[in-house]
C-alpha positions in Angstrom: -7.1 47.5 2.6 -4.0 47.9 4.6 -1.4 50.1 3.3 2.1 48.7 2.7 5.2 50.3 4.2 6.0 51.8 1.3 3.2 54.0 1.1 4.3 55.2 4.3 7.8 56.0 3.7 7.3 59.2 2.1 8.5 62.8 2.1 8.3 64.1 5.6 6.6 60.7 7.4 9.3 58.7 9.0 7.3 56.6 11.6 10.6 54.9 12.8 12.3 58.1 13.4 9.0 59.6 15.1 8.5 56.9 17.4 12.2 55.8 18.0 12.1 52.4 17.0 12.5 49.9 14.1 8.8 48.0 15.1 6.6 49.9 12.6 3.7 49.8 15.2 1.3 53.1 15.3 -0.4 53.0 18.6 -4.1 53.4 18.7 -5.5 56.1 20.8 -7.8 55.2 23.6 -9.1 56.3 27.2 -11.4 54.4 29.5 -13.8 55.3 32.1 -14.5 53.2 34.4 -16.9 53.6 37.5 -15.9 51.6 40.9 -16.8 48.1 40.3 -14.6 48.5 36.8 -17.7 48.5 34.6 -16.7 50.8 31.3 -18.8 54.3 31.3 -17.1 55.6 28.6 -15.0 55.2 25.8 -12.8 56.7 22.9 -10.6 54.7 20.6 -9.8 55.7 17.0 -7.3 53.6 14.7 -6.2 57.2 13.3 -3.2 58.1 16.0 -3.2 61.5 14.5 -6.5 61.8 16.6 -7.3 61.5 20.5 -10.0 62.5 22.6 -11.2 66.1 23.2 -10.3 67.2 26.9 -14.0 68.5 27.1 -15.6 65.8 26.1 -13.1 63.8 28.6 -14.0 65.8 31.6 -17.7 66.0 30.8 -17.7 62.2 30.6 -16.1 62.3 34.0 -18.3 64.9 35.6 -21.5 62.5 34.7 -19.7 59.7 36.5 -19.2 62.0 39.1 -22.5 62.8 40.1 -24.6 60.6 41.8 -27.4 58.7 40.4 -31.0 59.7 41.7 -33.6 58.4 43.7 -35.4 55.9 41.4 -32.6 55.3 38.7 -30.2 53.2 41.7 -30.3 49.6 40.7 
């Protein structure tokens, strides 16, 4: 179900005034990893904009991409 404007426009949750436009849009979170050839290694999207992705999890995400792939598991 999606929630009409009006159920936004409450007490203390003025979305125009917080993101300084008229549009009613609430952005959706996301980050993308992508190794060298542009292939997707990791992902984090979450329709809640309160939300975003931990920095930990973030940097251990990059850390894996980081390191190189051993003998046996290069395709």
């Amino acid at each position: 179900m999606i929630p009409r404007r009006s159920e936004h426009q409450s007490p203390g949750l003025d979305i125009p005034d917080r993101h300084g436009n008229e549009l009613w849009f609430l952005p959706i979170p996301a980050v993308f990893l992508l190794d060298r050839d542009g292939g997707v290694t990791w992902r984090y999207a979450d329709v809640d904009f309160t939300h975003s992705a931990a920095p930990e999890r973030i940097i251990a995400a990059l850390r894996q991409l980081a390191t190189p792939p051993r003998i046996g598991e290069m395709s």
